[in-house]
C-alpha positions in Angstrom: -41.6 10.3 19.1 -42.3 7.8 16.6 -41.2 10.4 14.1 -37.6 10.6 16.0 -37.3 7.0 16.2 -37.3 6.4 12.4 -35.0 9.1 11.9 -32.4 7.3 14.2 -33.2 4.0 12.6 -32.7 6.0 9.0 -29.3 7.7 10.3 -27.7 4.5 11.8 -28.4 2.5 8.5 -27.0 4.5 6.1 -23.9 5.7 8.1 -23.1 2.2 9.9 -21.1 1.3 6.6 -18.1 0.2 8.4 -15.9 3.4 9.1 -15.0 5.2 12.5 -13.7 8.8 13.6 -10.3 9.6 13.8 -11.1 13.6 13.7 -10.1 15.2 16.7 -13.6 15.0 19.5 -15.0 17.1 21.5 -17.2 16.0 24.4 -19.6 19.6 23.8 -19.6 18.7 19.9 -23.3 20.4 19.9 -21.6 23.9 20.3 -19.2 23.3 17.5 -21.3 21.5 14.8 -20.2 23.5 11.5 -16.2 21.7 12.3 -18.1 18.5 10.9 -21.6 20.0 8.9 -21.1 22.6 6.9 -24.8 22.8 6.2 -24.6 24.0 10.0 -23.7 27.7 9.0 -26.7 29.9 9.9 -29.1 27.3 11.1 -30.1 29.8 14.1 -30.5 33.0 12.0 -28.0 34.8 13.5 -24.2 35.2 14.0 -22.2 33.3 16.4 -18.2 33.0 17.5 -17.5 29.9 19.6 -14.3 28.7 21.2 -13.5 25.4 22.3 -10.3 24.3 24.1 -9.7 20.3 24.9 -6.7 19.4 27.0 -7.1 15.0 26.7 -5.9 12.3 29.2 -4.5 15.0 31.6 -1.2 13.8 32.8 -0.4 11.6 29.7 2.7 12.3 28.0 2.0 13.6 24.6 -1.8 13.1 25.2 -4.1 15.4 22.3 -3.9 19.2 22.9 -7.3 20.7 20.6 -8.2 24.3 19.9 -11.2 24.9 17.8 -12.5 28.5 16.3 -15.4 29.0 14.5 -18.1 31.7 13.7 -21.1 31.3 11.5 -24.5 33.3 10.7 -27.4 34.0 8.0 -27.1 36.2 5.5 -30.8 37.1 4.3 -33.2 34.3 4.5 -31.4 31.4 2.5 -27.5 31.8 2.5 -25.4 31.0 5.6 -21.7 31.0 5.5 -18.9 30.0 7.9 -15.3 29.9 9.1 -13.0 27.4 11.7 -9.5 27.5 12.7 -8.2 24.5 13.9 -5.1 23.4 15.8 -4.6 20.1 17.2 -1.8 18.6 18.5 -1.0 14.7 19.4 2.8 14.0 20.7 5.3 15.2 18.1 2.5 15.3 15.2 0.7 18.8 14.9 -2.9 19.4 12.0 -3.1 23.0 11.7 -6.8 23.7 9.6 -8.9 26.3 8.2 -12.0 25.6 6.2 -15.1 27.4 4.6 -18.2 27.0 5.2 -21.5 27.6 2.5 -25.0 26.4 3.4 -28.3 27.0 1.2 -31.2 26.7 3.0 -35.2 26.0 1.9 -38.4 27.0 4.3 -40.3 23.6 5.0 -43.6 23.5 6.5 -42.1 23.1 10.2 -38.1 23.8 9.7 -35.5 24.8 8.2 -33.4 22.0 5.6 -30.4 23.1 4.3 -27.2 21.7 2.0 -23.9 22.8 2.5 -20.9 22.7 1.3 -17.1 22.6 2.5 -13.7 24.0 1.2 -10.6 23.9 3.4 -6.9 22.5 3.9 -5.2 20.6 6.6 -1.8 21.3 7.4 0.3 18.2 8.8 4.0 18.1 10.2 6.1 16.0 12.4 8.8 17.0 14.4 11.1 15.2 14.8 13.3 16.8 16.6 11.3 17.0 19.7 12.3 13.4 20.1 15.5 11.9 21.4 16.6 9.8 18.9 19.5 9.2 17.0 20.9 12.0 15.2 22.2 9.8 12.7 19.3 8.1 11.8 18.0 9.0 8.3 14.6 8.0 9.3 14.7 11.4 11.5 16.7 13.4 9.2 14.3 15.8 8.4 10.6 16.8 10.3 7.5 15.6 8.1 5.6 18.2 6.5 2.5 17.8 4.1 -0.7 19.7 3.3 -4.3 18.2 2.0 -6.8 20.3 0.5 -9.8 19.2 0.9 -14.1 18.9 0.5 -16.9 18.2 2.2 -20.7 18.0 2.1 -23.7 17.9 4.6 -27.3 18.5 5.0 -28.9 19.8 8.3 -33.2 20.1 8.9 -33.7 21.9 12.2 -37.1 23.4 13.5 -37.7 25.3 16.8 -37.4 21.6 18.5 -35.7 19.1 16.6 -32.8 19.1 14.6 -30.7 16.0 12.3 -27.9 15.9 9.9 -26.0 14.1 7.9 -22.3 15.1 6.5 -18.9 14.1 5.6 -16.5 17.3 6.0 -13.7 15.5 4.1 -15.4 13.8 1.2 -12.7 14.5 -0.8 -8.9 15.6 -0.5 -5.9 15.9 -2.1 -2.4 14.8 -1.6 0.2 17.5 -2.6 3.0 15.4 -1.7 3.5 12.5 -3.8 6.0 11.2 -2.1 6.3 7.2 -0.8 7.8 8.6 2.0 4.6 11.0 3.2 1.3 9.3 3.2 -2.2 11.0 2.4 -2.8 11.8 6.3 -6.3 13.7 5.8 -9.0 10.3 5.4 -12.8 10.7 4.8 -15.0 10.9 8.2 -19.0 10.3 7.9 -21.3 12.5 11.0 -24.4 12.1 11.7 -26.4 13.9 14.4 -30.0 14.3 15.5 -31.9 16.0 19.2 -34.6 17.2 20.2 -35.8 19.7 22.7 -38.7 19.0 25.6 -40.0 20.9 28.4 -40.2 19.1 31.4 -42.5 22.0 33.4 -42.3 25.4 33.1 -38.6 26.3 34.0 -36.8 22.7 32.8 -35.7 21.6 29.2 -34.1 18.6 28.3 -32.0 18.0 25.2 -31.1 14.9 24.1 -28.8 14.3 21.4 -26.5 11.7 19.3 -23.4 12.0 17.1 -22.6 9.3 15.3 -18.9 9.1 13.9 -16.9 6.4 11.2 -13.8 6.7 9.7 -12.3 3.5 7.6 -8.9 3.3 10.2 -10.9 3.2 13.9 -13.9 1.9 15.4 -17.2 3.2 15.1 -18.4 5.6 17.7 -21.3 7.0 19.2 -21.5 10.1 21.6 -24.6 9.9 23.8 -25.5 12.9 25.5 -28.6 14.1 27.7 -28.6 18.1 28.9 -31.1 19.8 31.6 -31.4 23.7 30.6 -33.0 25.3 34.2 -34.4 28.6 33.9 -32.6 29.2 30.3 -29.7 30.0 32.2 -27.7 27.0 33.6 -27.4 23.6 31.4 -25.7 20.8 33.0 -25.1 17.5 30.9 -24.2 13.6 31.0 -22.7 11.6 28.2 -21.4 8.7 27.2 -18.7 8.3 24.4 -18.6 4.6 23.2 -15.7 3.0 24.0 -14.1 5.5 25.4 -15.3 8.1 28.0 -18.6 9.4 30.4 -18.5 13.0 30.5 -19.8 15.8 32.8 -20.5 19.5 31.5 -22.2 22.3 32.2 -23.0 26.0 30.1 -23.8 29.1 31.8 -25.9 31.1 30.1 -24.6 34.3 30.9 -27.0 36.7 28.7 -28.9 35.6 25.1 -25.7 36.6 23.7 -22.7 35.1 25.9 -22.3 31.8 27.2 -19.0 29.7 28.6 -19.0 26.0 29.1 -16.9 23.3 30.5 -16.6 19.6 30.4 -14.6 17.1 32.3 -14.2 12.9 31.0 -13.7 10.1 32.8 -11.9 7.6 31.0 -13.2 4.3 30.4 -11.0 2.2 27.7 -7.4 1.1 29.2 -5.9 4.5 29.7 -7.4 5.4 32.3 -4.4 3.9 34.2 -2.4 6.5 33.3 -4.6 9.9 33.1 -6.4 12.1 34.8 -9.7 12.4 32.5 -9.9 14.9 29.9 -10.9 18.6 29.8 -12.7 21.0 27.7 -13.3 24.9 28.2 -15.8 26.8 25.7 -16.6 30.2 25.4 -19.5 31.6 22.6 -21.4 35.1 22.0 -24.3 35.3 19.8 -24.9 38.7 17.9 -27.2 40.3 15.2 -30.8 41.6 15.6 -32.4 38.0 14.8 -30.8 37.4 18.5 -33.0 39.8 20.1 -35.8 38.0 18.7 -35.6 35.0 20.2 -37.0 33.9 23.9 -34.5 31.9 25.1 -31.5 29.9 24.3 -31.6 28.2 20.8 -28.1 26.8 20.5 -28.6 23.0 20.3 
């Protein structure tokens, strides 16, 4: 414990530098870590597809629509790669992205640390003429459209019960439109993460775990989350998104290889007025013969 406390000490020091996330959030962010570490990509050993759909502030006009694709494994002992699709859409504003995902990863003497490495491009466009404006205007002339290729690094240690990283999946981009007129949309975001894993008798695990999120344009923000795993089978989680949001959600572990998930929020900040919470639907299957291997569930 004392050992876990001066990791969370380390993590909040060096990433509390004064930026905050604007990425798109998900409240079951522990099933899609390689979106924001690449050094994420075959952590477990094997190969896994996840889905994740996010429907936010249901009933607010133009409220975030995400979907998030990814799958990841181990090749050999040392070498994981990765993939993500990613659509999300906010009003009349749309970020359409695909990245890859390279992680090399050395044996320690209780875990796995790996570094890991990001390549990928956002896609941004505005259109306009979803709004009713003025047909006239020159502002609205003509919809928005600009693309950032972009960077990122990470690290990730993770043993059999304790996991942490560190990453920034958009270190560095590039602005192919040099126009006035079309800002550089894609900003850097720093992550950092850490959990552990504890039995609590013989059919009960608990999993607590942090993300930590800064981008220069928002507030900071931490996602709190404590799970209950019964029997390997059923998880069912409570969280707390700073400034923001509590969350409910539960996994069903359907076999070692398929699970679906689901999560509802409860708004806290000064929308709740006018939503009705957020939702989030996830679906993941784990294959490869490392799977077989393994007793129990070892997603974290």
């Amino acid at each position: 414990m004392k050992k876990l406390i001066v990791i969370i000490v380390f993590l909040t020091g060096i990433l509390a530098t004064g930026f905050a996330q604007q990425d798109a959030m998900f409240t079951k962010y522990m099933f899609n870590s390689l979106v924001f570490n690449p050094a994420y990509a075959g952590s477990q050993g094997y190969w896994d597809i996840n889905a994740t759909y996010r429907k936010q502030w249901l009933s607010f006009d133009g409220a975030p629509v995400t979907f998030l694709g990814g799958a990841e494994g181990a090749i050999g002992e040392n070498v994981g790669v990765g993939l993500t699709l990613f659509n999300d859409q906010v009003g009349v504003d749309r970020r359409t992205d695909f990245s890859l995902n390279y992680a090399y990863r050395f044996r320690t003497t209780e875990g796995k640390f790996a570094i890991g490495i990001k390549a990928g491009a956002a896609f941004f466009r505005t259109d306009f003429q979803d709004l009713e404006v003025d047909p006239g205007d020159p502002l609205y002339a003509a919809d928005v459209k600009t693309a950032n290729p972009y960077a990122g690094v990470g690290i990730f240690y993770n043993s059999d019960r304790f996991y942490f990283g560190l990453s920034s999946p958009t270190l560095i981009s590039i602005d192919t439109d040099k126009s006035d007129a079309t800002p550089k949309f894609l900003k850097p975001h720093f992550y950092g993460n850490i959990g552990f894993i504890t039995p609590v008798g013989e059919r009960v695990e608990l999993r607590p775990s942090i993300l930590l999120s800064f981008q220069e344009a928002a507030p900071f923000q931490a996602h709190l989350n404590l799970s209950a795993i019964f029997s390997k089978r059923f998880a069912l989680g409570l969280s707390y998104r700073t400034g923001d949001a509590i969350n409910i959600n539960t996994v069903i572990f359907v076999s070692k290889q398929f699970r679906i998930g689901a999560a509802y929020d409860y708004t806290l900040s000064g929308l709740r007025k006018f939503n009705n919470g957020s939702f989030e639907f996830m679906m993941g299957y784990s294959f490869g013969e490392e799977v077989k291997k393994i007793q129990g569930v070892r997603n974290l």
